[in-house]
C-alpha positions as CSV (number, residue, x, y, z in Angstrom):
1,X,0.0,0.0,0.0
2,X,1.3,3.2,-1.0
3,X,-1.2,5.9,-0.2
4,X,-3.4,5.5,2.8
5,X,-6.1,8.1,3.5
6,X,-8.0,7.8,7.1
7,X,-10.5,10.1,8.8
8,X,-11.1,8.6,12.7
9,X,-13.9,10.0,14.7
10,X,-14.6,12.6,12.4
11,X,-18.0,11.6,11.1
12,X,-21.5,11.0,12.7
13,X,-21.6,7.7,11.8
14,X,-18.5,5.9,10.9
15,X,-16.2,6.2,13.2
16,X,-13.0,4.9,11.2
17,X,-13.1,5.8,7.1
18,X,-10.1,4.8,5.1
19,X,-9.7,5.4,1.6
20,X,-6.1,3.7,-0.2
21,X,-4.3,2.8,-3.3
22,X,-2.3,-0.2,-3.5
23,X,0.8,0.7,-5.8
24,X,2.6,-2.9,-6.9
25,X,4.7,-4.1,-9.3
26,X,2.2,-5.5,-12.3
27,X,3.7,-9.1,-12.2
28,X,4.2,-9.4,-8.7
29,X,1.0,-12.3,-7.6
30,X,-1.8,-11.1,-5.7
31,X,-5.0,-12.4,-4.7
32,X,-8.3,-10.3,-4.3
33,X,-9.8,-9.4,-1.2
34,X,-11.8,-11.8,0.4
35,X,-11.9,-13.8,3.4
36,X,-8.9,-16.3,3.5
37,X,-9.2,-19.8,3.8
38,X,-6.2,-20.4,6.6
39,X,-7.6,-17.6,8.6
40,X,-11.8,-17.3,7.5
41,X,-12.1,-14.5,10.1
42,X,-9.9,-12.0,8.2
43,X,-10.5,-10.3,5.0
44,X,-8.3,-8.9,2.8
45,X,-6.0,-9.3,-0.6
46,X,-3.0,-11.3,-0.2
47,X,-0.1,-10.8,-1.9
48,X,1.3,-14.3,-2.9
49,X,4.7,-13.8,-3.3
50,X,5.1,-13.7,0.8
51,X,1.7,-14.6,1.8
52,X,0.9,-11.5,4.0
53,X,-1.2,-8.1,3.1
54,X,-0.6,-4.7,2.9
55,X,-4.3,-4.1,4.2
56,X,-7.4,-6.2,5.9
57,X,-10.2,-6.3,8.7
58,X,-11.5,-8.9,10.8
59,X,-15.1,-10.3,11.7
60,X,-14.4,-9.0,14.9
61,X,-13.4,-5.3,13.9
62,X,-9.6,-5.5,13.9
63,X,-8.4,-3.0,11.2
64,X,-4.4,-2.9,9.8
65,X,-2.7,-1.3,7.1
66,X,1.0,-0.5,6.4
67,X,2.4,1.1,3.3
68,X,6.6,1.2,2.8
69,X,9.0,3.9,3.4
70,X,10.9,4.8,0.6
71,X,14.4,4.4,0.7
72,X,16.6,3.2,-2.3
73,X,19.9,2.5,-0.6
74,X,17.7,0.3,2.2
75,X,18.3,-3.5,1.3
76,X,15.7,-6.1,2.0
77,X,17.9,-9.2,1.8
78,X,17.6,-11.1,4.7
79,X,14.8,-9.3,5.9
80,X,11.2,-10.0,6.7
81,X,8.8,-9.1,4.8
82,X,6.7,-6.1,5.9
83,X,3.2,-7.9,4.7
84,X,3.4,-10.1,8.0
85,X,3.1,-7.1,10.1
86,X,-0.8,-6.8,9.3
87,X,-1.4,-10.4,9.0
88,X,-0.2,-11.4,12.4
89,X,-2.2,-7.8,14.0
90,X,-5.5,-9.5,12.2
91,X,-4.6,-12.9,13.4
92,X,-3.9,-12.3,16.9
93,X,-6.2,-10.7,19.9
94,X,-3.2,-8.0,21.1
95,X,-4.4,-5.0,21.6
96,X,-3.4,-2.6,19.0
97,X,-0.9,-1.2,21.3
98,X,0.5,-3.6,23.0
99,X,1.1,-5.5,19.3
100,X,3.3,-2.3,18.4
101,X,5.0,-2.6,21.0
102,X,6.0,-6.2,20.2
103,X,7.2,-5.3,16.6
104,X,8.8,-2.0,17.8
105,X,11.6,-3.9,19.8
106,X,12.0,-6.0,16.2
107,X,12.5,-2.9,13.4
108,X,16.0,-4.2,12.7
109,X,13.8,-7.7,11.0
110,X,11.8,-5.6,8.9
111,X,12.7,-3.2,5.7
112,X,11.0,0.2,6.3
113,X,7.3,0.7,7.5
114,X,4.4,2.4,8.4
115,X,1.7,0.4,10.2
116,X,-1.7,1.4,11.8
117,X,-3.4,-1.4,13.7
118,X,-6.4,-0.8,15.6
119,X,-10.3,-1.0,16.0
120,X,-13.0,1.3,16.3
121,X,-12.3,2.0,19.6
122,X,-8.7,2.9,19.1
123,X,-6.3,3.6,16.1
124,X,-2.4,3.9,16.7
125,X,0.8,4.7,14.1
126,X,3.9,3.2,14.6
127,X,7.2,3.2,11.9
128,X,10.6,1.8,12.3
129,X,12.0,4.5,10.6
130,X,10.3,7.2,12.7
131,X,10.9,5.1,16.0
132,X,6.9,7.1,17.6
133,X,4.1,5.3,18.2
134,X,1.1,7.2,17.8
135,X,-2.5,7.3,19.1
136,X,-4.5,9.1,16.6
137,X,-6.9,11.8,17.4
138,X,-10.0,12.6,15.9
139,X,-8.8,14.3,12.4
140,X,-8.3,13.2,9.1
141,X,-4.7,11.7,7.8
142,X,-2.9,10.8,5.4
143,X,0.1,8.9,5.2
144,X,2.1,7.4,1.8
145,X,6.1,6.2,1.4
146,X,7.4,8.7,4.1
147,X,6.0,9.3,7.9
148,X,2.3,10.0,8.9
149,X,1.1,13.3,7.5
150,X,4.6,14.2,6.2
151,X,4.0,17.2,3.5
152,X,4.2,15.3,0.0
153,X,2.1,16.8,-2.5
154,X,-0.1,13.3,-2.8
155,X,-0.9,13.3,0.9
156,X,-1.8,16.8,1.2
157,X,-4.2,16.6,-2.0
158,X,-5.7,13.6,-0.6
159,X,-6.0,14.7,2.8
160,X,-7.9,18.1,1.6
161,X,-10.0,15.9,-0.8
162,X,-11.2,13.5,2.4
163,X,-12.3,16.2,4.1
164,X,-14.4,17.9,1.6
165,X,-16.1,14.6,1.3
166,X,-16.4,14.1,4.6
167,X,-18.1,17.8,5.1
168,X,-20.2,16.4,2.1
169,X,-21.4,13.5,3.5
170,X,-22.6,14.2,6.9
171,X,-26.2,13.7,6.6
172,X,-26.5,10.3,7.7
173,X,-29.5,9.4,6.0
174,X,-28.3,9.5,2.7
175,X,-26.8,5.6,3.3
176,X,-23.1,5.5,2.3
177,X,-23.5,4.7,-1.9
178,X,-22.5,8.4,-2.1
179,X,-19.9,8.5,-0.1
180,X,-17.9,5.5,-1.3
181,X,-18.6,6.9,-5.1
182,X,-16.6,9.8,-4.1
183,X,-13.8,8.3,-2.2
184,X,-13.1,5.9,-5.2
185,X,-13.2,9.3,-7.3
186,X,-11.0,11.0,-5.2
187,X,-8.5,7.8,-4.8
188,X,-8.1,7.8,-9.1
189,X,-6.6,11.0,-9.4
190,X,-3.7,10.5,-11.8
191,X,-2.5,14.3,-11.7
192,X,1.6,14.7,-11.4
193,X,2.4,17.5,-9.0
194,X,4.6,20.2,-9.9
195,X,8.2,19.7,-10.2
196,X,8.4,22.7,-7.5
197,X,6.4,20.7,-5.1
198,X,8.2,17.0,-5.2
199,X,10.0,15.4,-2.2
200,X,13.5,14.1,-2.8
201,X,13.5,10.7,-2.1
202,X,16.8,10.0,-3.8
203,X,15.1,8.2,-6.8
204,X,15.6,10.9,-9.3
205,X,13.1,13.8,-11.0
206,X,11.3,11.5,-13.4
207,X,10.5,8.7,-10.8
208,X,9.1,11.6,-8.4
209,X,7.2,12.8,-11.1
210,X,6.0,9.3,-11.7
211,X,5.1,8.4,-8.1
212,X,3.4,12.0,-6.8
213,X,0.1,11.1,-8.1
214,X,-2.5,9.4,-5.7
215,X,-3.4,7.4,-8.5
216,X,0.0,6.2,-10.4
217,X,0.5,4.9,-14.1
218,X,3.4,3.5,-15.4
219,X,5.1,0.9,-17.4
220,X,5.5,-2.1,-15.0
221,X,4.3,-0.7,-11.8
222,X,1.5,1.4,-10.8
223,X,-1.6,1.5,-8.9
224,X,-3.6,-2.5,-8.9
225,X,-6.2,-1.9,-6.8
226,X,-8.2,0.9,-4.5
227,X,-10.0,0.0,-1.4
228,X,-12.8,1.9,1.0
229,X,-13.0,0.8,4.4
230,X,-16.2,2.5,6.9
231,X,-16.3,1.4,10.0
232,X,-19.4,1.6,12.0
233,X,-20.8,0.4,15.2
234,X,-22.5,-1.5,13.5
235,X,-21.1,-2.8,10.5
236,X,-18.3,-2.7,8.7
237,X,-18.3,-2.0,4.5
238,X,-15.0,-3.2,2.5
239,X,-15.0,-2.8,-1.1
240,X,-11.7,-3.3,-3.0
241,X,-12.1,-2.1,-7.0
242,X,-9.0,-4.1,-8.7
243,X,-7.3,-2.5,-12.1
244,X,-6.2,-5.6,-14.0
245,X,-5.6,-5.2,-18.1
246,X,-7.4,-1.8,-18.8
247,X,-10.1,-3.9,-17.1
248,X,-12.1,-3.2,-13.6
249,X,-13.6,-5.5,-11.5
250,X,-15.6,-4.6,-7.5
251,X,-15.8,-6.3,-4.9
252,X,-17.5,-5.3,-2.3
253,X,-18.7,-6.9,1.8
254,X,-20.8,-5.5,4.4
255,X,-19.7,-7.0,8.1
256,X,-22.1,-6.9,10.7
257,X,-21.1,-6.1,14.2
């Protein structure tokens, strides 16, 4: 995961909204989301390469996500892969902070990351680059390849965009059809930012140019999937819209609670 848009307790009804892209090599295996045969109470993709996810729930109302931190001199020989950090939150019954505690005293085993674990109840932020574990506010967020709200063009767009759909949707009779629409609008802008505006993340002008979008095209890597996540009291909505081919396919469940 590469671009992870969240809103906690900032709207009347769902009390945890996330909105993300999933930027991945186009070759590299993956498996849509759905509820996974070794573990039937989590749902999520799978990347089959490693086995792990970048992003799931549970029947129960556990909620992880990580996305990488970008670092081209960092090598991940020998290391574990980053995809186990939301598989074993999801399989486990830790709560969310007491799990990131756990996999703070092993950053060393891991490449660079950014994980959120939580529930409903409680959403915290943890990276092994940034070495801070965070409890998150009510507010909106946004965090890609570099720390938790750091100011990249992508993350600030999406960030502003949330909100404004957020503001937009706070009539809570309206159902939620609406409001997922929008976030899956919002999560397929392909726009570049302006050279002015890119970080420096040691990959060179044209890669930056290439990665600032939220939405990312390119030869051989690029955005496969989008996924909206609203978590209620009462329910929880996952629908993951996968870009395979020039093609589209949706899938979408509703959880109850």
């Amino acid at each position: 995961m590469c671009l992870i848009l969240f809103a906690f307790d900032a709207h009347p009804v769902y009390k945890l909204i996330v909105a993300a892209n999933r930027d991945e090599a186009h070759a590299r295996p993956t498996a849509d989301a759905d509820f996974w045969n070794d573990a039937p109470h989590i749902l999520a993709g799978r990347d089959l390469e490693k086995m792990g996810t970048w992003m799931g729930i549970t029947t129960t109302g556990r909620f992880a996500a990580l996305t990488n931190y970008r670092d081209p001199n960092e090598t991940t020989e020998g290391k574990s892969s980053r995809g186990e950090l939301v598989s074993e939150f999801l399989k486990g019954n830790d709560l969310p902070k007491r799990y990131l505690e756990k996999v703070s005293n092993q950053d060393c085993i891991y490449p660079g990351y950014n994980l959120l674990a939580g529930t409903t109840e409680e959403l915290f932020y943890y990276s092994n680059k940034g070495k801070e574990m965070i409890k998150t506010q009510p507010g909106v967020y946004g965090l890609s390849n570099h720390l938790l709200d750091s100011d990249w063009p992508k993350v600030n767009t999406g960030k502003a965009g949330l909100e404004r759909i957020i503001h937009a949707h706070r009539d809570v009779s309206e159902g939620k059809s609406e409001l997922v629409t929008d976030l899956f609008d919002l999560l397929k802008n392909a726009d570049p930012a302006p050279d002015d505006m890119l970080p420096d993340t040691g990959v060179g002008l044209q890669m930056e140019r290439v990665l600032s979008p939220l939405f990312i095209k390119s030869e051989g890597y690029g955005t496969r999937s989008s996924t909206v996540c609203l978590m209620g009291e009462q329910e929880i909505y996952y629908a993951e819209r996968i870009y395979s081919n020039e093609k589209i396919r949706d899938r979408e469940f509703t959880i109850p609670l």
